[in-house]
Biopython code that builds the backbone (N, CA, C, O; Angstrom):
import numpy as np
from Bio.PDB.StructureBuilder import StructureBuilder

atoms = [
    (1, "UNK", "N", (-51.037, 80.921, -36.685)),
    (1, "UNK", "CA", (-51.241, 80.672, -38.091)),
    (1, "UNK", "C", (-52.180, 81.744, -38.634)),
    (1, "UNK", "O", (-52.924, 82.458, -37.962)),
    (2, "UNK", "N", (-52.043, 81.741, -39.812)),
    (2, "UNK", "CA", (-52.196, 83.195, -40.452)),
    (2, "UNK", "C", (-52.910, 82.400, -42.250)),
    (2, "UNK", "O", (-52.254, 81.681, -43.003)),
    (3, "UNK", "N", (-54.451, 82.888, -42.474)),
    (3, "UNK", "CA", (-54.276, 82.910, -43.655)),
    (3, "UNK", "C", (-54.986, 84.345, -44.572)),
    (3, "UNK", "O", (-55.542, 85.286, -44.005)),
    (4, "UNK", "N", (-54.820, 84.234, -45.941)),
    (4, "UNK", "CA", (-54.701, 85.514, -46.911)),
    (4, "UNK", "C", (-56.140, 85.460, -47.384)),
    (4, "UNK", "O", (-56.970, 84.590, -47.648)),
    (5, "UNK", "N", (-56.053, 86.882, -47.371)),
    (5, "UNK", "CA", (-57.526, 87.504, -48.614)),
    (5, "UNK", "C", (-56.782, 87.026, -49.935)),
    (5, "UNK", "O", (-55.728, 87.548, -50.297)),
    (6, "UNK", "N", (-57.445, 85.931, -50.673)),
    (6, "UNK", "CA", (-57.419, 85.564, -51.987)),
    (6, "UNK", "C", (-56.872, 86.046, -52.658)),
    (6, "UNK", "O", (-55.726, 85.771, -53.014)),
    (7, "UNK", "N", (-57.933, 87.386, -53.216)),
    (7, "UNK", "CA", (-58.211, 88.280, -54.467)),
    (7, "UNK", "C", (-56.711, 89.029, -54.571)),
    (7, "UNK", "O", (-55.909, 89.003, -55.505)),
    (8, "UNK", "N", (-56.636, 89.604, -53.465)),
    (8, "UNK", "CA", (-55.125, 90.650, -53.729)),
    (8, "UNK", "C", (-53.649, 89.420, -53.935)),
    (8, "UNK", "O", (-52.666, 89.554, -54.663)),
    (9, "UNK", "N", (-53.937, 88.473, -53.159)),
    (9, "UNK", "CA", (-53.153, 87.763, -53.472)),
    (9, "UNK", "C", (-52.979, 87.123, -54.563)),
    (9, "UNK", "O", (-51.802, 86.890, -54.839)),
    (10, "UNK", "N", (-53.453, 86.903, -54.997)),
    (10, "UNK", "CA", (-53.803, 86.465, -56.647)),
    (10, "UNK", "C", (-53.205, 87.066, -57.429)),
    (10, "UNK", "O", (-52.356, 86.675, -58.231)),
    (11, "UNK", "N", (-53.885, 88.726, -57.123)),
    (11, "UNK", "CA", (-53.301, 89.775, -58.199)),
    (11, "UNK", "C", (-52.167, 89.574, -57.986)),
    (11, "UNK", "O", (-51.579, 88.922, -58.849)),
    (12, "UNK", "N", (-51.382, 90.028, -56.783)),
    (12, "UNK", "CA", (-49.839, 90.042, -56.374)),
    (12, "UNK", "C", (-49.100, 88.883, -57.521)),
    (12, "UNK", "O", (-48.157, 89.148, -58.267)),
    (13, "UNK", "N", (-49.791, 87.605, -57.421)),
    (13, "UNK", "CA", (-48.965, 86.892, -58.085)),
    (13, "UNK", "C", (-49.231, 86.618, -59.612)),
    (13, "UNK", "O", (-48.626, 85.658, -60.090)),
    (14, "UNK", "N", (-49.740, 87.063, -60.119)),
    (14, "UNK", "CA", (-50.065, 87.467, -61.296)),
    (14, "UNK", "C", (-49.402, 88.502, -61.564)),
    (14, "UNK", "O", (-48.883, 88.539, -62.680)),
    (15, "UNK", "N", (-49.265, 89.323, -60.908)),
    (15, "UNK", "CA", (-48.334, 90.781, -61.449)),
    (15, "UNK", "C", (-46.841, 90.494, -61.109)),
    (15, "UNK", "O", (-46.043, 91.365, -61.454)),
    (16, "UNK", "N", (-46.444, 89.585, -60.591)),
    (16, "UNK", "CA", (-45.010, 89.249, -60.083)),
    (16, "UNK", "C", (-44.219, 88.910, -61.255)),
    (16, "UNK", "O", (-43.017, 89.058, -61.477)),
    (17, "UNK", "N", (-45.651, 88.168, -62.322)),
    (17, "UNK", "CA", (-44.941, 86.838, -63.637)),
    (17, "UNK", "C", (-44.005, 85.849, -62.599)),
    (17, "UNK", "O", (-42.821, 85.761, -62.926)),
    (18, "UNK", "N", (-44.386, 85.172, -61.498)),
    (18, "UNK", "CA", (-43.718, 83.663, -61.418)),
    (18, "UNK", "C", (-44.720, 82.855, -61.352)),
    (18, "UNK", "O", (-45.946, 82.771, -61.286)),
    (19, "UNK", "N", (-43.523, 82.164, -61.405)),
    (19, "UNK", "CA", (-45.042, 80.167, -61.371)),
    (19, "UNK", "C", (-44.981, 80.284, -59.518)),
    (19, "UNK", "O", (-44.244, 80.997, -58.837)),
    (20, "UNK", "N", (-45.725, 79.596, -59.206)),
    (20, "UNK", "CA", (-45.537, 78.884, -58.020)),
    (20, "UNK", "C", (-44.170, 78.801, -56.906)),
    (20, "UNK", "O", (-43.813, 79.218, -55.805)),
    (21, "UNK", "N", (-43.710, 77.952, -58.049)),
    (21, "UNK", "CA", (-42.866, 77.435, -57.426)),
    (21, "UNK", "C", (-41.297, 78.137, -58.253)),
    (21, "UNK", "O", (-40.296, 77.512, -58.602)),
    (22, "UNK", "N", (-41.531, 79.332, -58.347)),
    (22, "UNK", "CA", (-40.433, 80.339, -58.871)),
    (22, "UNK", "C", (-40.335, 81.175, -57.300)),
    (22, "UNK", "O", (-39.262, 81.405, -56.741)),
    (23, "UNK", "N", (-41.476, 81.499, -56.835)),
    (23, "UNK", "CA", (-42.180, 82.444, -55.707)),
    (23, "UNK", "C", (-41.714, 81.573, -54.506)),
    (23, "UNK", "O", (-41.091, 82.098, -53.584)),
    (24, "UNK", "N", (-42.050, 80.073, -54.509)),
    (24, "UNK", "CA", (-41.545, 79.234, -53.080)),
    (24, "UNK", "C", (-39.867, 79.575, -52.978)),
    (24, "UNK", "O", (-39.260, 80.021, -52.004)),
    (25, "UNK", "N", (-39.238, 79.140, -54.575)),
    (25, "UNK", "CA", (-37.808, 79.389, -54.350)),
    (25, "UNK", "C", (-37.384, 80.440, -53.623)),
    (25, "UNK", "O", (-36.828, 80.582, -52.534)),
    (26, "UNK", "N", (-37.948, 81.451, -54.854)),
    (26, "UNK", "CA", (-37.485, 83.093, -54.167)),
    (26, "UNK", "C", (-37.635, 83.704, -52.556)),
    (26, "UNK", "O", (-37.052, 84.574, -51.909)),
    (27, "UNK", "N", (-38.888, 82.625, -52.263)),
    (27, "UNK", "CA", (-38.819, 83.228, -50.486)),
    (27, "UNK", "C", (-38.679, 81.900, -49.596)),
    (27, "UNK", "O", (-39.227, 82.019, -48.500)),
    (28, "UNK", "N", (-38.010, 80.550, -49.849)),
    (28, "UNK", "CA", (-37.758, 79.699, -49.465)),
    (28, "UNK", "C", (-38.766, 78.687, -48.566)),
    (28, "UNK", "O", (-39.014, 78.110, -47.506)),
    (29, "UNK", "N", (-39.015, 78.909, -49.555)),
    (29, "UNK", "CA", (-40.556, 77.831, -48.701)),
    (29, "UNK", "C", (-40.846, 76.695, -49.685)),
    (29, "UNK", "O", (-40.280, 76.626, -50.776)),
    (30, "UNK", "N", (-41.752, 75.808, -49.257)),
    (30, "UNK", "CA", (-42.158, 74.956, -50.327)),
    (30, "UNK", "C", (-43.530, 75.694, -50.944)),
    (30, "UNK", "O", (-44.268, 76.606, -50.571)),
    (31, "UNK", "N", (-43.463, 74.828, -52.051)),
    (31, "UNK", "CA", (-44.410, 74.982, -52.939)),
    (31, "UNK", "C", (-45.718, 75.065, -52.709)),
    (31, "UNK", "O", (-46.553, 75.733, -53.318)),
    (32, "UNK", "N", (-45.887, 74.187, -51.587)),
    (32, "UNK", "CA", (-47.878, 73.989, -51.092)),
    (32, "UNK", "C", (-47.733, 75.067, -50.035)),
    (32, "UNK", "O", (-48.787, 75.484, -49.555)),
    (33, "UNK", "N", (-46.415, 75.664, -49.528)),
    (33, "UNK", "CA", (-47.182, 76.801, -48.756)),
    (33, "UNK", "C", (-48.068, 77.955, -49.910)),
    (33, "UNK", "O", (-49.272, 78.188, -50.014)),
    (34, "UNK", "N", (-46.984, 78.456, -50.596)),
    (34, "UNK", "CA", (-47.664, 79.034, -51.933)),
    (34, "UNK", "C", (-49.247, 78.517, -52.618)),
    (34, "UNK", "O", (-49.913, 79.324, -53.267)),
    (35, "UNK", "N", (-49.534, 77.669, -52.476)),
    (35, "UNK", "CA", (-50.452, 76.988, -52.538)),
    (35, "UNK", "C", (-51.956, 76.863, -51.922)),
    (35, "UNK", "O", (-53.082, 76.837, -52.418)),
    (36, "UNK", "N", (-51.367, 76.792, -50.446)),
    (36, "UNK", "CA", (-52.162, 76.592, -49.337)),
    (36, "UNK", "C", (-52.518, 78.098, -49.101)),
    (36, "UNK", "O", (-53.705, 78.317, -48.859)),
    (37, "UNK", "N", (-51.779, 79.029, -49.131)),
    (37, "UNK", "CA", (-51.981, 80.610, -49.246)),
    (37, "UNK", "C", (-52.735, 81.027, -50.266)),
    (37, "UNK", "O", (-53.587, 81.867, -49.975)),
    (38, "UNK", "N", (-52.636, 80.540, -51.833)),
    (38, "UNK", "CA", (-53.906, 81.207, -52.619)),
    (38, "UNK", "C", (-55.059, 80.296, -52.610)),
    (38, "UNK", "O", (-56.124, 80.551, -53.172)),
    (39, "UNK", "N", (-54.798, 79.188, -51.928)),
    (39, "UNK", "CA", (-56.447, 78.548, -51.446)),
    (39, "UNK", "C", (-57.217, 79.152, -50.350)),
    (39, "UNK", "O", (-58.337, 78.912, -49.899)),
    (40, "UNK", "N", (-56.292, 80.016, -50.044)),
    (40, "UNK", "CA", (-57.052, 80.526, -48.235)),
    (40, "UNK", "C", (-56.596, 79.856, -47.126)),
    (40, "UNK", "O", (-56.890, 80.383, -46.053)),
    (41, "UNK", "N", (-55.927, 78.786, -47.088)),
    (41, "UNK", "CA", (-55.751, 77.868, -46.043)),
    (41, "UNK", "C", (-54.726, 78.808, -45.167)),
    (41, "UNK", "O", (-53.930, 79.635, -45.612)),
    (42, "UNK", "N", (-54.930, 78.505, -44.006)),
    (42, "UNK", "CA", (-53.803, 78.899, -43.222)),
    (42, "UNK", "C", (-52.543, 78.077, -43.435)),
    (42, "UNK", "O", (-52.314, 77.082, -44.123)),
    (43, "UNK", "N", (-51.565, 79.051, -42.363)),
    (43, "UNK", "CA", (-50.360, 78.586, -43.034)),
    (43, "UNK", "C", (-49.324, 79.580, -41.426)),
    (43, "UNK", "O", (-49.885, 80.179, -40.509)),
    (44, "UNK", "N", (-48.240, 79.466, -41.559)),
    (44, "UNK", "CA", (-47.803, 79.661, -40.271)),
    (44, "UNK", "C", (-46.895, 80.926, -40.858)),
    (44, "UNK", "O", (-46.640, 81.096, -42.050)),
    (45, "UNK", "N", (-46.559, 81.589, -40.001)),
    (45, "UNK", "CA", (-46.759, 83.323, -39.984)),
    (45, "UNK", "C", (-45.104, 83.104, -40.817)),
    (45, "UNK", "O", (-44.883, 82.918, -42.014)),
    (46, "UNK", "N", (-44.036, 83.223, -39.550)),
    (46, "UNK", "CA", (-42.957, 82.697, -41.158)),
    (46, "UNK", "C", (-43.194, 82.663, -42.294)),
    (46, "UNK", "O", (-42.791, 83.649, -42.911)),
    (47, "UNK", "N", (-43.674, 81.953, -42.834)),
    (47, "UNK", "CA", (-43.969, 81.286, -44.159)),
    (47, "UNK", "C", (-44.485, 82.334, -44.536)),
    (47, "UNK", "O", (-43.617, 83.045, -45.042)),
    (48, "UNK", "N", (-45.322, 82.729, -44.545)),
    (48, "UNK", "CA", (-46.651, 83.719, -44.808)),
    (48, "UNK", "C", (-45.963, 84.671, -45.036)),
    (48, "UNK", "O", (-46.179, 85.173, -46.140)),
    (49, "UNK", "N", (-45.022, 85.256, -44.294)),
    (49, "UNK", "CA", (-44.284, 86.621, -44.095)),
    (49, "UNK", "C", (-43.038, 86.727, -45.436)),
    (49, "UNK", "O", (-42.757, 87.732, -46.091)),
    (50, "UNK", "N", (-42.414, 85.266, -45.562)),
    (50, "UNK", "CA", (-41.391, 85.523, -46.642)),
    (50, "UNK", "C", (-41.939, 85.261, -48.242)),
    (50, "UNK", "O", (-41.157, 85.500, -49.163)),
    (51, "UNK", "N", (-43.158, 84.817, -48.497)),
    (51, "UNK", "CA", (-44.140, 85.007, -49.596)),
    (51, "UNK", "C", (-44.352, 86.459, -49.817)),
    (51, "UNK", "O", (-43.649, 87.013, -50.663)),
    (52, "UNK", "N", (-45.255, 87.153, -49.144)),
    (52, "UNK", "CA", (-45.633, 88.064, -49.158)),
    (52, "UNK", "C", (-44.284, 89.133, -49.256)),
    (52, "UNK", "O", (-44.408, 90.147, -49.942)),
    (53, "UNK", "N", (-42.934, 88.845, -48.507)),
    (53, "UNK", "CA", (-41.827, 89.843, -48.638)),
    (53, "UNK", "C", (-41.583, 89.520, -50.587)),
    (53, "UNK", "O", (-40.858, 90.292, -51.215)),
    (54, "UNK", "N", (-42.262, 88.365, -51.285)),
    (54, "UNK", "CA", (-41.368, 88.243, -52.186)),
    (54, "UNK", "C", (-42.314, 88.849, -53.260)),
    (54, "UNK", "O", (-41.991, 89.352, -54.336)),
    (55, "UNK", "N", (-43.482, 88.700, -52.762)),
    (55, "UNK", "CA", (-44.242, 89.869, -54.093)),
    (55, "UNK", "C", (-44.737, 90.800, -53.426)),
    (55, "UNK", "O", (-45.914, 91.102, -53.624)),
    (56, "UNK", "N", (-43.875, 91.565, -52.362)),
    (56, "UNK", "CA", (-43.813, 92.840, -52.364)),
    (56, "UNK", "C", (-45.451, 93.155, -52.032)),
    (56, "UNK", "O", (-46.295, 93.785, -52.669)),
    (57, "UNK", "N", (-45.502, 92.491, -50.859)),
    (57, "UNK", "CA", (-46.825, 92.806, -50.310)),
    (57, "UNK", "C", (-47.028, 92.937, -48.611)),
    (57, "UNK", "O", (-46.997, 91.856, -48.023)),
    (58, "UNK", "N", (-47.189, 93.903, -47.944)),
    (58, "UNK", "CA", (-47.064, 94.020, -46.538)),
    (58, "UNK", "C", (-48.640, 93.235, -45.840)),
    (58, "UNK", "O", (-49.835, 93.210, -46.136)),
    (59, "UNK", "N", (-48.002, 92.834, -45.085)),
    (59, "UNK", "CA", (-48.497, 91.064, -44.340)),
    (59, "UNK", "C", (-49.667, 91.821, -43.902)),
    (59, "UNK", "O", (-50.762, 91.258, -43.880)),
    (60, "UNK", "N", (-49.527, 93.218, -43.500)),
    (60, "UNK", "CA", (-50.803, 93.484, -42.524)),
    (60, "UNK", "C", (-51.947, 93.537, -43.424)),
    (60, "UNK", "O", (-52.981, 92.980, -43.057)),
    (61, "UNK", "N", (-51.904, 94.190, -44.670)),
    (61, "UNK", "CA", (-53.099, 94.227, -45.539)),
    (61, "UNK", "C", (-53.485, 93.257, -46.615)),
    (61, "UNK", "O", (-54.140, 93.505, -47.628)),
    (62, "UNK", "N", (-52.879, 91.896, -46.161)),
    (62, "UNK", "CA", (-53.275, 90.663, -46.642)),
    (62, "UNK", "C", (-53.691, 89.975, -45.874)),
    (62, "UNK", "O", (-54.313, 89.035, -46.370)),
    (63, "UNK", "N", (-53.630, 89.995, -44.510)),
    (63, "UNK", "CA", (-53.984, 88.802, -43.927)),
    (63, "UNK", "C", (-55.672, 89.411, -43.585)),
    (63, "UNK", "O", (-56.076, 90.529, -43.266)),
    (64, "UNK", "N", (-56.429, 88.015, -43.840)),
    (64, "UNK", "CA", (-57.642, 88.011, -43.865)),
    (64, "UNK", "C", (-58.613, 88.086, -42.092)),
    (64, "UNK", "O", (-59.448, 87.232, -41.793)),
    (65, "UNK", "N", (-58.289, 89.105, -41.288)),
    (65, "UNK", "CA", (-58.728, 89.090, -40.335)),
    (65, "UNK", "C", (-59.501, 89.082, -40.416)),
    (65, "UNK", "O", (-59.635, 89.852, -39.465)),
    (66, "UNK", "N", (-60.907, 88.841, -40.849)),
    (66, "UNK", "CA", (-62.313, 88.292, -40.698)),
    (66, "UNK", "C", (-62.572, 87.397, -40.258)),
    (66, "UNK", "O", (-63.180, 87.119, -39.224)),
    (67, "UNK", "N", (-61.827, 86.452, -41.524)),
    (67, "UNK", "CA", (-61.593, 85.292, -41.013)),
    (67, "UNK", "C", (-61.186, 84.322, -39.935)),
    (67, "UNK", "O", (-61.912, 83.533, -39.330)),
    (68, "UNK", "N", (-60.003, 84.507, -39.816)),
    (68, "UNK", "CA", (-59.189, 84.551, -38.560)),
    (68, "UNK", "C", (-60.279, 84.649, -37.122)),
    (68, "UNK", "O", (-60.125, 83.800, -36.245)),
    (69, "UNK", "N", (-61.650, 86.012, -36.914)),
    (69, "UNK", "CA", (-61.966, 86.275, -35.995)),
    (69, "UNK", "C", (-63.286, 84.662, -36.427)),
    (69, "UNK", "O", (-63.525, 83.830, -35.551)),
    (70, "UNK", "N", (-63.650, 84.607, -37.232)),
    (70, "UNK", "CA", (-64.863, 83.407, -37.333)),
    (70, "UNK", "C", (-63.815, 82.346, -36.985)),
    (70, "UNK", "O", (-64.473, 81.505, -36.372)),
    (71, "UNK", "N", (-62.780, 81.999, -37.027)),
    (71, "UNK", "CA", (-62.326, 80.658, -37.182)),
    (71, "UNK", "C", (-61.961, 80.495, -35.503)),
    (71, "UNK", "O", (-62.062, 79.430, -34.895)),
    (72, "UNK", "N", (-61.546, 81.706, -34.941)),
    (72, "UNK", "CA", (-61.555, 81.535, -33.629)),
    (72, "UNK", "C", (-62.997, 81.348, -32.948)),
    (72, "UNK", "O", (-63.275, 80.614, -32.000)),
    (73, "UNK", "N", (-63.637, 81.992, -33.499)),
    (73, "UNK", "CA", (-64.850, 81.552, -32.737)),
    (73, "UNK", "C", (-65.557, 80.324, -32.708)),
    (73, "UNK", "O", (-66.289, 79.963, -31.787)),
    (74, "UNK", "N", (-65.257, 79.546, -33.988)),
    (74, "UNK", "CA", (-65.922, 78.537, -34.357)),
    (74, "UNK", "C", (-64.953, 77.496, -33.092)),
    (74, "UNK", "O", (-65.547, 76.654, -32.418)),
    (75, "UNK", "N", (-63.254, 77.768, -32.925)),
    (75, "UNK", "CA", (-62.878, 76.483, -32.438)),
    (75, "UNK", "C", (-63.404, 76.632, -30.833)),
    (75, "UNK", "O", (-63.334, 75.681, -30.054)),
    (76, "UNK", "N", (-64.074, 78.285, -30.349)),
    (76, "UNK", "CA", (-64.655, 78.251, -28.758)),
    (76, "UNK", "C", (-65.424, 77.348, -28.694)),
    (76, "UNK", "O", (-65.382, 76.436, -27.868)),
    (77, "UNK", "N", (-66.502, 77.546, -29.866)),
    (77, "UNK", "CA", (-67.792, 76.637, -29.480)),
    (77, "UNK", "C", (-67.204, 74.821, -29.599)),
    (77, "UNK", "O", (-68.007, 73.889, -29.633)),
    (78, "UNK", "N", (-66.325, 74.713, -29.627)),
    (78, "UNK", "CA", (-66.360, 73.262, -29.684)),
    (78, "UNK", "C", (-66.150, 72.642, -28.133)),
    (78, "UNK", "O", (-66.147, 71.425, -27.950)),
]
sb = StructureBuilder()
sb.init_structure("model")
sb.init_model(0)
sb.init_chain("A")
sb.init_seg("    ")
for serial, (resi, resn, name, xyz) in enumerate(atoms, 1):
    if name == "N":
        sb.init_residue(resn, " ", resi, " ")
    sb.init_atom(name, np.array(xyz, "f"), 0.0, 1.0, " ", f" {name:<3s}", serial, name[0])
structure = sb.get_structure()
């Protein structure tokens, strides 16, 4: 599972002009993945991958690897 840097994502969908759920259609997903992606939430790489193919955004310079490296660390210490 995979989640997004916000900010560019945001822009992306702001510069696309769709709603939401114009963007789920267009890359076949539901709506709260779209969702769960401009909240930050993770979300599973699929998903992630046909969003991002639909506003024309390459997966590698969205996905928020910072994050990703704290969130792994946080689930070691448990």
């Amino acid at each position: 599972m995979v989640c997004a840097k916000i900010k560019p994502l945001i822009a992306a969908m702001t510069a696309s002009c769709m709603t939401p759920q114009e963007i789920a259609k267009e890359a076949g997903v539901s709506v709260n993945i779209v969702y769960r992606m401009r909240r930050g939430y993770m979300v599973k790489m699929d998903r992630f991958g046909c969003v991002c193919k639909v506003l024309g955004l390459d997966p590698e310079n969205i996905i928020d690897y910072d994050r990703l490296k704290s969130d792994q660390a946080e689930e070691r210490k448990r």
